[in-house]
C-alpha positions in Angstrom: 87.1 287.2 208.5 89.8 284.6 207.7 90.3 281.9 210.2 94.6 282.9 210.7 94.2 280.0 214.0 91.7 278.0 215.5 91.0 279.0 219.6 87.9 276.4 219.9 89.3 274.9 223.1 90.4 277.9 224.4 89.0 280.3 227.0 89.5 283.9 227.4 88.6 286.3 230.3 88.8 290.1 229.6 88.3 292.7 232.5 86.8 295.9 231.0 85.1 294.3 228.3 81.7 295.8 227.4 82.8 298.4 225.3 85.5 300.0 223.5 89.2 298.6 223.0 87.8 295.7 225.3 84.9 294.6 223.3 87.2 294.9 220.1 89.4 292.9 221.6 86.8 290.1 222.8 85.2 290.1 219.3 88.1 288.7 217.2 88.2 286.2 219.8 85.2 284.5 219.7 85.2 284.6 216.0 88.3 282.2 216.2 86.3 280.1 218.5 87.5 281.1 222.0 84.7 281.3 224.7 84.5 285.0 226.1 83.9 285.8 229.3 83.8 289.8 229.5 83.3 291.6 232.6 83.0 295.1 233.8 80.6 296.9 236.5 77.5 297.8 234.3 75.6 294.4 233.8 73.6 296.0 231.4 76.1 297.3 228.9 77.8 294.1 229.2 74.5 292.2 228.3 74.4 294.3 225.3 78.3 293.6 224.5 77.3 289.6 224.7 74.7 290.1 221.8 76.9 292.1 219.4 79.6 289.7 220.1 77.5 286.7 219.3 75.8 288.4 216.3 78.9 288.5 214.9 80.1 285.3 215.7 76.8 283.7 214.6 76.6 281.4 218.2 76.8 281.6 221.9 80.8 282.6 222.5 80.1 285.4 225.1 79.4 285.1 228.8 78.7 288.0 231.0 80.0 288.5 234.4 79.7 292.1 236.7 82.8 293.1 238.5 84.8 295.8 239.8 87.6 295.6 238.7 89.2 297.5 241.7 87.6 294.8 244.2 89.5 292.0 244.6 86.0 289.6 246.0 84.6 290.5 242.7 87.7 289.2 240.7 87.7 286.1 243.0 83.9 285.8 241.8 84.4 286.2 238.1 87.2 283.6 237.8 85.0 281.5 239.9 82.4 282.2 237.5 84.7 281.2 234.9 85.5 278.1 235.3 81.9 277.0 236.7 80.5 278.4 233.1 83.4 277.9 230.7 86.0 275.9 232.3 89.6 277.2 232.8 91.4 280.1 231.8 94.1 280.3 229.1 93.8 283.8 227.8 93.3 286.9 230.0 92.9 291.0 229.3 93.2 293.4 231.9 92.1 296.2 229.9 90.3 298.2 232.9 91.2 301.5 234.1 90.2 304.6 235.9 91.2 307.8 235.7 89.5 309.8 238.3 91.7 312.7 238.3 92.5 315.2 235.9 95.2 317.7 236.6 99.3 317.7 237.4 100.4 315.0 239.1 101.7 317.0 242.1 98.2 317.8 243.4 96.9 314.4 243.1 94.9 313.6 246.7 96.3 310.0 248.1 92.2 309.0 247.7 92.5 309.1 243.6 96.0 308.0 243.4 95.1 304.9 245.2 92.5 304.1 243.4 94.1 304.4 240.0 96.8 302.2 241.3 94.2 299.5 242.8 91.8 299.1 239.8 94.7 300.4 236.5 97.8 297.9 238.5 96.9 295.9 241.4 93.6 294.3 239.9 95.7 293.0 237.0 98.4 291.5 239.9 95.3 290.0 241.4 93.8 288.5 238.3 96.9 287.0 237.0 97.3 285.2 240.4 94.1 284.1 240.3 94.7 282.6 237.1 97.8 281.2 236.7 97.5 277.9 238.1 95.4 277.2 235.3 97.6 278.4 232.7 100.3 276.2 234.3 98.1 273.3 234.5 97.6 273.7 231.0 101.7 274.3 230.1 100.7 277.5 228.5 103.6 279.3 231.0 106.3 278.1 233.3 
């Protein structure tokens, strides 16, 4: 992979990570040199994410950290968890969602709509303000 810019100093935090559109997105990352810290609820999958992503990488660019993404304590945690392991934030991906209903939007019960909005909308609101006075600190937004 050609090196298009260097993201050595730079560390990235991506919410539904261990798989998928997340992990593909985590992978080029790392390979430019950012520090990776994927989350999602299965600690399991995500350890396996962290070894593909370092196989790849050829050294220790992942970190793993469980959290559900529609619980705002465990977004808290990860970002805490963040900057104890990896400092502070300058990228992040809310790539999360749910979908935990299947059928015309008129017969959605309030139970699933609220949760789609809480983990696919709020969780990002959440996660940028628990993130952006880094990112100011930094300059890398006004």
């Amino acid at each position: 992979m050609a090196m298009l810019f260097d993201l050595s100093t730079k560390v990235a935090i991506l919410m539904g990570a261990s798989k998928g559109i997340g992990l593909a997105m985590a992978t080029p990352l790392a390979q430019h040199g950012a520090t990776v810290v994927i989350s999602a609820r299965k600690e399991e999958q995500l350890n396996i994410a962290v070894i593909e992503i370092d196989a790849v990488c050829g050294t220790n660019r992942a970190i793993a950290v469980p959290a559900n993404t529609g619980n705002k304590e465990d977004l808290e945690n990860l970002v805490q968890t963040t900057h104890r392991s990896a400092g502070s934030i300058d990228i992040v991906i809310g790539n999360a969602c749910v979908n935990p209903y299947y059928g015309p939007t008129s017969q959605i019960s309030d139970a699933a709509y609220e949760k789609t909005m809480a983990t696919n909308v709020q969780s990002n609101l959440w996660l940028a303000q628990l993130t952006i006075a880094d990112m100011v600190a930094k300059g890398n937004v006004s």
